[in-house]
C-alpha positions as CSV (number, residue, x, y, z in Angstrom):
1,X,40.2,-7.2,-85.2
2,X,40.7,-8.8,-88.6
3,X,44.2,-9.7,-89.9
4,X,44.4,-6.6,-92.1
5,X,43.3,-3.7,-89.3
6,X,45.8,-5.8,-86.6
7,X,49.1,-5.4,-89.4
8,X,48.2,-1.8,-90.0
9,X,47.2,-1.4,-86.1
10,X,50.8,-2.6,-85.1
11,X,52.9,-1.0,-88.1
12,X,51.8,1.9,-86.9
13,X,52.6,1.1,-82.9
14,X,55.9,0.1,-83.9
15,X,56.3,3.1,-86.1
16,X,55.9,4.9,-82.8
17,X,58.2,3.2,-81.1
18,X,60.6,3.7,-83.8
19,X,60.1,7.1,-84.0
20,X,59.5,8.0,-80.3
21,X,63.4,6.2,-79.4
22,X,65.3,7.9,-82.3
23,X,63.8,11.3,-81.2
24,X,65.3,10.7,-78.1
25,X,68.8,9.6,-78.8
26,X,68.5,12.3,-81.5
27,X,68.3,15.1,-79.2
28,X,70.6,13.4,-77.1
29,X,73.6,13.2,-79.7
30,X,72.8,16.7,-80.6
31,X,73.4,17.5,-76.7
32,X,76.6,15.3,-77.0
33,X,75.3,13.2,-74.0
34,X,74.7,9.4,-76.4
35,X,77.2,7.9,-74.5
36,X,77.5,3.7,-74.1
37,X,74.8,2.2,-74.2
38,X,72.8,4.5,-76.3
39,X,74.8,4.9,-79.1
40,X,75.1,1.3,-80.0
41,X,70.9,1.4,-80.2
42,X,71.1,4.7,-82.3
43,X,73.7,3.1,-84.4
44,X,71.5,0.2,-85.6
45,X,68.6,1.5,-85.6
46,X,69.8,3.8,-88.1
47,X,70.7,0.8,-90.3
48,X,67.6,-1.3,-89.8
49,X,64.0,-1.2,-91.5
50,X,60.9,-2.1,-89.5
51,X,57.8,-4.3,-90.2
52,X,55.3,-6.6,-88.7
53,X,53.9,-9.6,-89.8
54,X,50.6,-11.6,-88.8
55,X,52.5,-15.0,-88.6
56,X,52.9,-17.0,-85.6
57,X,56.1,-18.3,-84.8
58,X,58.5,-19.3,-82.6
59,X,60.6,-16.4,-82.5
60,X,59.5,-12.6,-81.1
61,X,61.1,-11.3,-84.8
62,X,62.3,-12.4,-88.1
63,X,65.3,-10.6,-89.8
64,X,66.1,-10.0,-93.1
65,X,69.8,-9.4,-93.4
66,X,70.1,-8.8,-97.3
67,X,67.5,-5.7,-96.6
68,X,68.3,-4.9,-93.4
69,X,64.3,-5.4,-92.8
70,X,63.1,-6.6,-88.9
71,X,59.6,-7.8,-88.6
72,X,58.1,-8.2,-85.2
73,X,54.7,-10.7,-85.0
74,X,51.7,-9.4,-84.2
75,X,50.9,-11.6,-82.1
76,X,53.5,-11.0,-79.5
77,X,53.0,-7.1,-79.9
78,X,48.8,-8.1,-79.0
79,X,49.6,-10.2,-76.0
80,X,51.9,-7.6,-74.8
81,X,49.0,-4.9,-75.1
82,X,46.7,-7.1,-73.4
83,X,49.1,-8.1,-70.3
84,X,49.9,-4.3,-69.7
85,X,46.3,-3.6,-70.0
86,X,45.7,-6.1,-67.0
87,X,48.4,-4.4,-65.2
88,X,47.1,-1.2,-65.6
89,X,43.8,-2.4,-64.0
90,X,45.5,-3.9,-61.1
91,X,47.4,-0.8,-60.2
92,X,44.4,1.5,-60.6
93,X,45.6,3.4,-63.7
94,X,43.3,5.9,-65.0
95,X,42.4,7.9,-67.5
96,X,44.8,8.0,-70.7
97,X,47.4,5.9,-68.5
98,X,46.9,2.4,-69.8
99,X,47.3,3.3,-73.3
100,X,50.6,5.2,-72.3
101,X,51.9,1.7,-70.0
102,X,51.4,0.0,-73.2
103,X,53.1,2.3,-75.8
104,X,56.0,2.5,-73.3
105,X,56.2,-2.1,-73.4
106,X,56.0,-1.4,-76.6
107,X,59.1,0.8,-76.7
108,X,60.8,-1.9,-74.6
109,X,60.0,-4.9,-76.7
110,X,61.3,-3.2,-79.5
111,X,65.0,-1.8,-78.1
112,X,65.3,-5.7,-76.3
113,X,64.8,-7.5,-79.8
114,X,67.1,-5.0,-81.4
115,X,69.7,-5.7,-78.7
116,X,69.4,-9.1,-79.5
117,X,70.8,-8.1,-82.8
118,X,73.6,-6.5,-81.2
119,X,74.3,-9.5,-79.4
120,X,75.2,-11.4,-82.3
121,X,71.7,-14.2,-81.9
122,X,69.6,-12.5,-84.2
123,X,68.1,-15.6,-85.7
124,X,65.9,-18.5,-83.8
125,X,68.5,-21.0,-84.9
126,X,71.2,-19.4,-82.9
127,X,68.7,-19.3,-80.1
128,X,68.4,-23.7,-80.2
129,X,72.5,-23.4,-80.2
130,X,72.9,-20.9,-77.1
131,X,70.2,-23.3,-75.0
132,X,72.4,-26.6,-76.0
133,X,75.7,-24.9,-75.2
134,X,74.8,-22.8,-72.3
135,X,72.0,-24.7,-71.0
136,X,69.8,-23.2,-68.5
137,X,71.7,-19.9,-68.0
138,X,73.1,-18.8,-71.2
139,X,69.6,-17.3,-73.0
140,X,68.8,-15.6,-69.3
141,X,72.0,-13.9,-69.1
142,X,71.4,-12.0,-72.8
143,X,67.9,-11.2,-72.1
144,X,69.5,-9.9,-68.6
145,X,71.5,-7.4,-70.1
146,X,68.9,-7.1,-72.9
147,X,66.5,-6.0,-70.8
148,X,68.1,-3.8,-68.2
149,X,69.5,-1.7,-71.3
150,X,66.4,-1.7,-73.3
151,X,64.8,-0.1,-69.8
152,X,67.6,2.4,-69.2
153,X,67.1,3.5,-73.2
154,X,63.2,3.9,-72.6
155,X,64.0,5.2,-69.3
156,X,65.6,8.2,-71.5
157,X,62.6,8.4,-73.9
158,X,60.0,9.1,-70.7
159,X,62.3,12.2,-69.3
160,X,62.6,13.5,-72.7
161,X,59.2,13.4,-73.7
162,X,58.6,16.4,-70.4
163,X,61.4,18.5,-71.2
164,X,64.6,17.8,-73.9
165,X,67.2,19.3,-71.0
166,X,66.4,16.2,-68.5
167,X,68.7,15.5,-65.9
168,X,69.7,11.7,-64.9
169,X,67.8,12.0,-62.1
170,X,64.6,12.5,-63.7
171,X,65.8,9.3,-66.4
172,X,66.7,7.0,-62.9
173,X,62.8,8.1,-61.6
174,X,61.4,6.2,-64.6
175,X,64.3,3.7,-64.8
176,X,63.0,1.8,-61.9
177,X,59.3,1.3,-63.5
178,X,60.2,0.8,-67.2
179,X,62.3,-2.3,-64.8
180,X,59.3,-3.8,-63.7
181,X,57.5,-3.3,-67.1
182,X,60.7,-5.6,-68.5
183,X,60.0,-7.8,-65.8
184,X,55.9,-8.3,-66.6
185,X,57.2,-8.7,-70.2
186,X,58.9,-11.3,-69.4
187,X,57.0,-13.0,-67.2
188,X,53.6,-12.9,-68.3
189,X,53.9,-12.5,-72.1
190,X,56.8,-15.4,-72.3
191,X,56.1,-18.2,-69.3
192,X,58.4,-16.8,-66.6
193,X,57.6,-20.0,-65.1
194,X,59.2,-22.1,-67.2
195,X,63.0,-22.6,-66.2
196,X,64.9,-21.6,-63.3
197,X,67.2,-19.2,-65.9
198,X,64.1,-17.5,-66.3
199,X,62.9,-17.2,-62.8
200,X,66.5,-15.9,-62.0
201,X,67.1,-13.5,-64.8
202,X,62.7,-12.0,-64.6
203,X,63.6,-12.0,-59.9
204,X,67.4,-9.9,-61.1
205,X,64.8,-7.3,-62.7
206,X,62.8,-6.8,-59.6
207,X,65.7,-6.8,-57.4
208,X,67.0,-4.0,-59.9
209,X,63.7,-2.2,-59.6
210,X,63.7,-1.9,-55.9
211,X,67.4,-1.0,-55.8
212,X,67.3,1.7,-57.7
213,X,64.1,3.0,-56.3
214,X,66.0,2.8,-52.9
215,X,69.0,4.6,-54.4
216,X,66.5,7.1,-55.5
217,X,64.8,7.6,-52.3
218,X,68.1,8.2,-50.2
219,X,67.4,4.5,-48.6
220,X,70.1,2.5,-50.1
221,X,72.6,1.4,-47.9
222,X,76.0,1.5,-50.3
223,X,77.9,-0.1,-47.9
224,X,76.0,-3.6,-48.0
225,X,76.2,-4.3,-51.9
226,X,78.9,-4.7,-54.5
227,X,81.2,-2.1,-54.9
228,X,80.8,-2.5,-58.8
229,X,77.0,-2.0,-59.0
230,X,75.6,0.2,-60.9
231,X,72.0,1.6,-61.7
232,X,72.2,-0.4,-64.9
233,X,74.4,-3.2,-64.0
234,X,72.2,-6.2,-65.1
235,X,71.4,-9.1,-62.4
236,X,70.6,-12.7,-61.8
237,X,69.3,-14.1,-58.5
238,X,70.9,-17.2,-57.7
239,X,68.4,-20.0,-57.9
240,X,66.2,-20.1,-54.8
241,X,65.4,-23.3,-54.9
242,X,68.5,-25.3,-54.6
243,X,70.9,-22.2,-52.6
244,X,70.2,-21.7,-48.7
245,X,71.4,-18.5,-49.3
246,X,69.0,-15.7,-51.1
247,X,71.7,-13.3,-53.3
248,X,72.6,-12.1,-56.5
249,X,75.0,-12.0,-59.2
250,X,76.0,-8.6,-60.5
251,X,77.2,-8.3,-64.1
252,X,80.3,-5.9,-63.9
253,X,83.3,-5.8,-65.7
254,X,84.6,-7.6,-62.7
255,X,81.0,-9.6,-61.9
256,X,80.4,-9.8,-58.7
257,X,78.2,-10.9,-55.8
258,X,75.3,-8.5,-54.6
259,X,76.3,-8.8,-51.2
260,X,78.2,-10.9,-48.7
261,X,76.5,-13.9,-46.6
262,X,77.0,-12.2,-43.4
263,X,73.3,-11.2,-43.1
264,X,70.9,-14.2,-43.8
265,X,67.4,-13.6,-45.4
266,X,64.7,-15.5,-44.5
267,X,64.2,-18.8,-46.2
268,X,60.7,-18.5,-45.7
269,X,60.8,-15.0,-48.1
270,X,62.9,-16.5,-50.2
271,X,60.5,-19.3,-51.7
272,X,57.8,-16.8,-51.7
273,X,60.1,-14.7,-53.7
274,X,61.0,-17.3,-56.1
275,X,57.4,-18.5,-56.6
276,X,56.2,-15.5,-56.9
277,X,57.0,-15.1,-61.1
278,X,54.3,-14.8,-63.0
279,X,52.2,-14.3,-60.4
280,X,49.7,-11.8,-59.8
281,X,49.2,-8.8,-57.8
282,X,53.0,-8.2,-59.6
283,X,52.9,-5.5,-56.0
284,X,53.1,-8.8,-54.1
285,X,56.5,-10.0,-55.3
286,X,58.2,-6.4,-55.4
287,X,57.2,-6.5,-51.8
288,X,58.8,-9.4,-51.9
289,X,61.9,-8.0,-52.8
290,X,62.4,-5.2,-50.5
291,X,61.5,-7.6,-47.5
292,X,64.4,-9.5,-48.3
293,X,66.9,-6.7,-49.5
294,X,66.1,-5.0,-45.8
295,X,66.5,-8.3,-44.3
296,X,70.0,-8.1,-45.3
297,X,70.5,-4.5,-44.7
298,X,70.9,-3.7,-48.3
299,X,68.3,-0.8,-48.0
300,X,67.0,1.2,-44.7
């Protein structure tokens, strides 16, 4: 694919994107249903103009803030395409599917970088001064939250593209999936590898995934987690590593942890759990995950 075709192939994919999310939130304000966190997406994307560009770099975007202009890099949108592509493959989708799994990563690559924006680090220098100040945990904790909302707004986009009167239900069935999608953004695309923050925030997505699958399913047992959780309350795995204890922190307004030490999980599990980022079959490690959150009675 020559430089010319791959900027026009990727205008047009984020174009999509664009288009697909503001016809969403669109029908949603029209509804009067874009509550918090929606309508801060809707508001700045109203405001913001969106390119690509075929330069590498060390940053997923650049922003223009005299013209209001964000330009993603090709190269991160290809690799993302290629990752979900593998995926696809390894989960047997068929047919139209993959293309669909990557339009959707898409989606969610372009609503976390926005939200970056929102979070007041929109430029790479910013990014050096979080790491110094908040080394090790600060950058996981915004992608976190960057992540889980980007997932809940795409989560929206899939139930509206069936039927414009969705119901949450319908948005929570896809929430749980566009979560895992987050999660093989993050840890294939980026090295997931890389730092414990990483590891922590990418293992808070899974754990996410398979609790509100459970929730879903009738299977979650309420009792056994924090009272303040929520669907999209975002999550970080303490680090399994150096803790003899496998848990989560759940960010609330009052953040909390994801349940009490009364039940144990197995060490064993845990290492797997925490080695298993970036690794594939991705099915392995949300196995994984619901091993551990039934060993301490979490979910049925």
């Amino acid at each position: 694919m020559t430089a010319d075709v791959d900027h026009g192939f990727w205008m047009a994919e984020v174009d999509r994107a664009v288009k697909e999310v503001r016809s969403c939130l669109s029908v949603l304000a029209q509804q009067g249903r874009l509550t918090h966190p929606l309508m801060s997406v809707s508001t700045l994307m109203d405001r913001i103009e969106f390119c690509v560009s075929t330069e590498d770099g060390e940053s997923a975007f650049v922003l223009d803030e005299e013209e209001n202009r964000v330009s993603f890099r090709c190269p991160v949108l290809q690799k993302i395409h290629g990752e979900i592509f593998q995926l696809s493959s390894e989960i047997g989708l068929l047919e139209e599917e993959p293309i669909r799994a990557s339009q959707i990563a898409i989606n969610l690559f372009v609503v976390h970088e926005l939200l970056h924006i929102r979070q007041n680090f929109p430029h790479f220098a910013t990014v050096q001064s979080i790491k110094a100040g908040l080394e090790g945990i600060g950058l996981p904790l915004l992608d976190v939250a960057a992540d889980t909302v980007a997932a809940w707004v795409c989560a929206h986009v899939e139930a509206q593209r069936n039927d414009d009167n969705f119901t949450e239900e319908e948005v929570l069935k896809n929430f749980s999936n566009l979560l895992i999608l987050a999660y093989v953004v993050g840890a294939f695309v980026y090295d997931g590898r890389s730092t414990s923050g990483k590891r922590q925030r990418l293992l808070g997505l899974l754990i996410s995934a398979m609790l509100v699958q459970a929730q879903n399913e009738g299977v979650l047992n309420v009792e056994k987690i924090y009272e303040g959780w929520t669907p999209i309350s975002p999550i970080m795995v303490i680090d399994l590593e150096k803790a003899a204890r496998f848990n989560a922190i759940v960010i609330d307004k009052i953040p909390g942890m994801l349940f009490s030490d009364a039940k144990i999980a197995s060490p064993e599990v845990a290492k797997k759990f925490w080695n298993s980022v970036g690794e594939r079959p991705v099915f392995e490690a949300l196995t994984l995950a619901a091993v551990l959150l039934r060993q301490v009675d979490a979910i049925y």
